[in-house]
Structures are given as structure tokens and as C-alpha cells.
N, C-alpha and C positions, 0 to 999 in steps of 0.2 A: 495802707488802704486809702483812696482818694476819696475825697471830699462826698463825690456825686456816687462812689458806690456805699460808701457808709448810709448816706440818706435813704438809697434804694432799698439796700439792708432793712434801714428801719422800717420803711414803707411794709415792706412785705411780711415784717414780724410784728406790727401793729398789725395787720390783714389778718394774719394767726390767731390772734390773742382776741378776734371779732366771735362773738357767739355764733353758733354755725348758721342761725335764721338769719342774722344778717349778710352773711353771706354768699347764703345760696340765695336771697329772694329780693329784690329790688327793690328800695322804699317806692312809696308812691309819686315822690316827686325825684323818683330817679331818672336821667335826663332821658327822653326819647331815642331809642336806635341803640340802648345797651344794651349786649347778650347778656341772659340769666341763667342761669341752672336747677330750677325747679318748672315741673311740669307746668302746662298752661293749666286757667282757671277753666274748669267745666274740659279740661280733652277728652276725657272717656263718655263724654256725651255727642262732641263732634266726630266719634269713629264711626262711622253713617255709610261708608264705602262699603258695596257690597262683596260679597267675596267672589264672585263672576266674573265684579270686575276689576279687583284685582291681579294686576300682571307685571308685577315688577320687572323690571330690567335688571338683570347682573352688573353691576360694576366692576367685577373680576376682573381681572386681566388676568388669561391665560392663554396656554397654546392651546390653538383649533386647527385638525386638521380631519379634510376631504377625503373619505375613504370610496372614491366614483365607483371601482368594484373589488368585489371580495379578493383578497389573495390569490386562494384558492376556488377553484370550481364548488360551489355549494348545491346541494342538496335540502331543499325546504320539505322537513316532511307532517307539516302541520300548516294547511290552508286549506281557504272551503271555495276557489275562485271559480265557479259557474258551476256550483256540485249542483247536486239532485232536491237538495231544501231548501235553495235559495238565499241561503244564510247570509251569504255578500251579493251586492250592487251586482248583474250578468256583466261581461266584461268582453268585446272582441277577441276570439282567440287572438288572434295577429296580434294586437295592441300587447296582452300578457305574455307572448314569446317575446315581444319587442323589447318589456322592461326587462326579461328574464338574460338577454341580450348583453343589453346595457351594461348589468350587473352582475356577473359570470352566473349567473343560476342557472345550470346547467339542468335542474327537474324539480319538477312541484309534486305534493304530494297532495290531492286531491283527497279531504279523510271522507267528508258526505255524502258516499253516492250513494245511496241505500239501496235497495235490488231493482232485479227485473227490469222492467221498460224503463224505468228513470235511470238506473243503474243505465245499460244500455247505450240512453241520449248520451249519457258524459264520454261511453267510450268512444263513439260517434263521432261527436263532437270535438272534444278533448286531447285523447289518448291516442285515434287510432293516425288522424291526419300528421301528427307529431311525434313520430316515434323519439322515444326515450328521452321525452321531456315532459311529461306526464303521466300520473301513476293515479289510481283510483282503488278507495275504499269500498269495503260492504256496510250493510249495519243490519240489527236486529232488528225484525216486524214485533213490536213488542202487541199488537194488538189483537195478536194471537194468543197472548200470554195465559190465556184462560184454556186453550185446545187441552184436550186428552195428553194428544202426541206431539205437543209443542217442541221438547228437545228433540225429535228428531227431525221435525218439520225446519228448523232451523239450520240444523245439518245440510241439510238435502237442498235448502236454499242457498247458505253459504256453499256449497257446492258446484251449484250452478254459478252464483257469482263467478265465483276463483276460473270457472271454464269458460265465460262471457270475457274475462282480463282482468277482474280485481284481484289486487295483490294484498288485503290485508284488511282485519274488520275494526270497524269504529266503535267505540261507544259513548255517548253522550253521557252528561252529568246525571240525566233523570234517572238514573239505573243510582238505586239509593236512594234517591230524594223524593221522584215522584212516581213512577211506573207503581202502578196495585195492580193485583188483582181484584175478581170483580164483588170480591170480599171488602174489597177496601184495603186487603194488607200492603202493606211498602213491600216490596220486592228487594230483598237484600243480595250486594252483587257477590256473596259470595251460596246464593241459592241453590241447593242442586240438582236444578232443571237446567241450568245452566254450562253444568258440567260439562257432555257432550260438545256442546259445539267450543268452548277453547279447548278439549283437547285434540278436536278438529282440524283445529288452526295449527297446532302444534305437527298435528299427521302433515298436512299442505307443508308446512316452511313458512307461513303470513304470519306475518304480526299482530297482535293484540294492540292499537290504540286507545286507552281509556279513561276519558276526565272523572275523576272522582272529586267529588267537593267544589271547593271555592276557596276565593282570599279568604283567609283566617277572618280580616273582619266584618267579611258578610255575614259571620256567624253570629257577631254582637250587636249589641242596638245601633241603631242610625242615630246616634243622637250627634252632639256635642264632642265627646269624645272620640267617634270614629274618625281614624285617619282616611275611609273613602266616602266622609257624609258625601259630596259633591256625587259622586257614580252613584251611591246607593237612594239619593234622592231624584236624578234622573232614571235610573232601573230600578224602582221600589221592590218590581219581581224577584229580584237578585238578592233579598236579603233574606236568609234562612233562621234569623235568629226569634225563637220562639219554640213553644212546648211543643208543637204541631209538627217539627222536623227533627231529624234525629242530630247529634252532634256530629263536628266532624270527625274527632277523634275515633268514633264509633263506624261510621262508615268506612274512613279508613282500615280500620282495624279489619272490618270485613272481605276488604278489599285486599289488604298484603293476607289475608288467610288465603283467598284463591288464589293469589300471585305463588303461595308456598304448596298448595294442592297440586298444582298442576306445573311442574321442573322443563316440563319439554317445550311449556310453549314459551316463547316470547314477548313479553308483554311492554307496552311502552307507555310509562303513566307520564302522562300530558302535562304539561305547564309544571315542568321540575316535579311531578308525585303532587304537586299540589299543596305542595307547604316549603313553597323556596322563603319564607320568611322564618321557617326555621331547619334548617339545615345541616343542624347533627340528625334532625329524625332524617332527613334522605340518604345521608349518608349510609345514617343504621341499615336503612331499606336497602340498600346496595350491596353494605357487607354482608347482609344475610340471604338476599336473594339476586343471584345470579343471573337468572333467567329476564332481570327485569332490567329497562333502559331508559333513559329518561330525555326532553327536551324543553324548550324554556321559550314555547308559545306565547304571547303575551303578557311574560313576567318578566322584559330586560327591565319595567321600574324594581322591582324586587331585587334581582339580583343586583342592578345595577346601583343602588344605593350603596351596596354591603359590598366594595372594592376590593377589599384584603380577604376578606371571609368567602367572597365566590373565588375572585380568581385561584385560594389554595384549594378548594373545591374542583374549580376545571380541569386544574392539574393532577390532583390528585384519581378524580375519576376520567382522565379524557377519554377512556374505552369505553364510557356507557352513559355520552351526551352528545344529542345531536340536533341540528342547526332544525329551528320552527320559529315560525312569523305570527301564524294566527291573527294576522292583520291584512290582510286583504292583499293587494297589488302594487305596489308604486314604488320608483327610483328611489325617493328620499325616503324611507319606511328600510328598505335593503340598507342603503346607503347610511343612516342612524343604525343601523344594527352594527355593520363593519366596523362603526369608528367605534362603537362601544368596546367588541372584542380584538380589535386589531391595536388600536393606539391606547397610549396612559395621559388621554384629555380628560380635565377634571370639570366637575361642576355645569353638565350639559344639561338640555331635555331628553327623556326617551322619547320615544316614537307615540306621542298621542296626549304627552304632556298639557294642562293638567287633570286626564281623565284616570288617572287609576292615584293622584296623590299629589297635596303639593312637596315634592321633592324634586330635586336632579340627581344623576348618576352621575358613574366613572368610569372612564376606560379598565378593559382588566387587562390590556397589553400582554396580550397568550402569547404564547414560545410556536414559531412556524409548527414542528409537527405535532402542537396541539390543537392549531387551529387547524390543520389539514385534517385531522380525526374528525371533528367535530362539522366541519363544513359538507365534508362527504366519505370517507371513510367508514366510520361508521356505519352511516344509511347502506352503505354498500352492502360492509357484513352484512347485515340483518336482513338483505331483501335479497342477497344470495343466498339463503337458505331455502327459499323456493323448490318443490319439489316439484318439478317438469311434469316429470311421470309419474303424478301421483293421482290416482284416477278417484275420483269421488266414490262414496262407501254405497253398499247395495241399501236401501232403506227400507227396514221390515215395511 
């Protein structure tokens, strides 16, 4: 051993043999400009950045890759783009063929057109100048709910829809949460006053769209611990946690009882069944009911964190998931969804990043004719079940 490594030796087994406060903390006349390794004095008082405006930057280095348009021709069949309740920004029809163009979206599914004269404007509007690139929902007049003959008055209106051009009825979240009667009671969606008209839907061939609940954690406090303070402090509406609402658990529960009533209809529960954050329950939901289909509307954050655990999911069910945005209109919105399901890019934003979480996702890099099912396949089946000649029922 030479001279100057023996010394070094010693050097750094003298350093060892240093109690560990001297070690980690610099004396006071430790010379200016030396790294330390114990926290600064007072940091957890300097953490004063707020979390809004926090936005880190990745320093990742991974592959990114450009997905301009889908593989396969897609079918969007979860959007509200100039529906009947104005739920999104109105939008130039032109401009919305244009992105649809762009991005092989070959059809939108229009879900809120509710009846009658607004139903109408959309097909007007919409549907009839564009053939077979847009398709329009019904929905329930819940503010009938108190009528005598409400289940049949609903009939008779989904009826007329389906004969105006809707292919299929909506239903919003308030079915369980807020709709009463003029009692005051919750209206539970597996009520049956209700009955009647999905097995309606099931006589026609249309499908049942129906958001039941919410993210799991609109269910818990907004405090500190929720993973969506940031959303649920801008939509305070949105938080159901409290005596005054039913759980979700419970809702749901009511909801796959009607999914199980009624075999003939078709039912398509929105935003993955509503609990893509856990996913052996939609699985269960799919083993046991067949008649129901599911799509992943504004949960690519959800799925999209859980990379292994969805994508054996899309493979496993690709017969009964299909392609929804529930995000409005725009190239880069499509364009972040493709790369999501098409490439294995790690460590991205979703689409709206960071409103539903701070997290990023992963590519689930599906197998072509999984993504071909899922893009449009799918929508196909289920809106080929249509019955042409199916003539609306006499109503006592």
C-alpha cells in the first residue's frame, strides 16, 4: 500500500470513528461554501409555496411518443359537445367535425340531449347535417316525479325520443343523490317506478348510460388527507361526504340490483361503474352481469396511474369497454388519450393534469385487436342492437 493511500485510509476511518453530530452538522466556524447533510435551521417554516403553485418539472428522461391519431377509427361515446344542458362551452359544428378529422373520430356520442324541443335542436343541429358522425341521448323529466302516471309518461316520452333519432337514454348522477320526491324522499335508482322505462329501452335495442356516484374520495372529508383537496375545494358541490347523503357503497349496491332486474337491457355504467380505483369490484360487476358495459369517461387519471393492474383489466374484459372522453373537444385531449392506450410511455400528465390529482400515468400499450374493440367495435355491437321496427307501446 502506498504512502498517500494509507494516509487517505486513515483520513476516512478517523471520519468513522467522528460522533455522528459531527458529522452530519457543520461547526459554526465551518468554512463558508461546505455541503452539509442535516436539514436547514427553521425549513419547515420556509415551506410557504403554495400548492397551486406548485408545478414541478419531471426530470425523467423517458421516451415520448406523438400519438396525432388513433390507430383505429374511434367511437367517443361519452360527451356533452352542444347537448341540450349546455354542460360544455357551444362549439361550431365545423370546428368539432374538424378535430374529429384530425383524429380518426369517426362518431361522438352526444349523452345530454334530454327531450322534446331541445332534444330536437341537437338533432337539428348536430346529428341530422352529419350523418353518422353523431348520435344523441334522451334523459328522464325527473320533475314529473310526483305524476300519478309518471312510469308511463316516461315511456311514452322515451318513445318519442327514439322516433325524433335518439339512440339511447342518459342518466345523470342525481338519480341517488339528489332527485326526491315532493316528500322529500331520495329516489333510489333501483325505484320501481322506474322499471318501465329501462325495460323499454331494452324492447327499442338503446342503451342505458348511467353515472352512479363519484370518485371514492368525494365521499370522504375534504380535508388534508384527500388525494382530490385541490377539485373538491374548487367544486365544494362535489363533495358527498356527510350524514345528509347516502354512501357510495349503498347506491351502488342499488344500482347493480337494477342492472340484475332487468337482463334484457343494456346498461352502460359511465366512468368504469364508478369505482375504477378499485377494480376487482368491476370486475365482480362484469362477471356477474352481462348485460352491463362499461367506459372510462374522465378517469384516464385513475386507470392511468394503476399501469399493470388496468391494462390486465382491458385485456381481460376488452368485450365490455369502450372508448369515452367526457372532456369536451380538442386535438390534444384525443391525442393524450391515444398515447395513453396505444404506447408503454411512462410518467406522463393526463388530460387535465392537475385537476383530478397530483399524479401522472402510464401507457397501457393494448395489443392492436384490443384497441380495435375498444375504439369502435364495441359501440358498434351495442348500437347495432337497435330495433328499426320497433314501434313505440300503445299508452293506457
Amino acid at each position: 500500500m502506498s504512502v498517500k493511500t494509507l494516509i487517505s485510509s486513515c483520513c476516512f476511518l478517523s471520519i468513522l470513528m467522528l460522533p455522528p453530530a459531527q458529522i452530519a452538522s457543520p461547526r459554526q466556524d465551518q468554512p463558508q461554501g461546505q455541503i452539509g447533510y442535516k436539514s436547514a435551521a427553521g425549513a419547515d417554516e420556509k415551506k410557504t409555496l403554495l400548492l397551486r403553485d406548485f408545478q414541478p418539472v419531471s426530470m425523467l428522461h423517458a421516451p415520448a411518443h406523438t400519438v396525432d391519431r388513433a390507430k383505429y377509427y374511434v367511437i367517443d361515446v361519452h360527451n356533452h359537445v352542444n347537448d341540450a344542458m349546455g354542460i360544455d362551452d357551444p362549439m361550431p359544428p365545423q370546428r368539432v367535425v374538424e378535430i374529429m378529422n384530425k383524429t380518426n373520430v369517426k362518431t361522438v356520442v352526444i349523452l345530454t340531449g334530454m327531450w322534446g324541443d331541445r332534444l330536437q335542436r341537437v338533432i337539428d343541429t348536430m346529428v341530422k347535417p352529419y350523418p353518422g358522425r353523431f348520435m344523441v341521448f334522451t334523459q328522464i323529466d325527473w320533475r314529473k316525479i310526483d305524476d300519478a302516471n309518471f312510469s308511463q309518461e316516461m315511456v311514452a316520452q322515451l318513445d318519442d325520443a327514439v322516433a325524433r333519432g335518439a339512440r339511447g337514454l342518459k342518466q345523470l348522477k342525481d338519480l341517488g343523490l339528489s332527485v326526491r320526491d315532493k316528500s322529500g324522499k331520495l329516489i333510489a335508482i333501483d325505484d320501481p317506478r322506474l322499471d318501465p322505462v329501462w325495460e323499454e329501452c331494452g324492447r327499442l335495442g338503446i342503451p342505458v348510460s348511467i353515472h352512479s356516484t363519484d370518485p371514492e374520495a368525494f365521499f370522504h372529508p375534504p380535508d388534508s388527507t384527500n388525494e382530490r383537496y385541490e377539485e373538491l375545494t374548487e367544486h365544494p358541490d362535489w363533495s358527498f361526504y356527510g350524514p345528509q347523503f347516502p354512501s357510495k357503497e349503498s347506491i351502488l349496491a342499488a344500482r347493480d340490483l337494477m342492472f340484475a332486474k332487468h337482463p334484457h337491457t343494456t346498461f352502460v355504467a359511465l366512468h368504469m361503474a364508478n369505482w375504477p380505483e378499485n377494480l376487482d369490484y368491476v370486475s365482480h360487476l362484469l362477471d356477474t352481469l352481462p348485460n352491463v358495459m362499461v367506459e372510462f369517461g374522465a378517469r384516464e387519471a385513475e386507470l392511468g396511474r394503476q399501469p399493470r393492474r388496468a391494462r390486465e383489466f382491458f385485456i381481460k374484459y376488452q368485450n365490455r369497454i369502450m372508448f369515452g372522453t367526457d372532456n369536451g373537444m380538442d386535438e390534444a385531449m384525443y391525442r393524450n388519450h391515444f398515447r395513453w392506450l396505444e404506447t408503454a410511455d411512462e410518467y406522463f400528465d393526463y388530460w387535465g393534469y392537475p385537476g383530478q390529482g397530483r399524479w401522472k400515468i402510464y401507457g397501457l400499450d393494448l395489443p392492436d385487436p384490443v384497441l380495435e374493440k375498444i375504439y369502435h367495435k364495441n359501440a358498434e355491437r351495442i348500437f347495432g342492437q337497435f330495433r328499426k321496427g320497433a314501434r313505440a307501446r300503445q299508452v293506457e
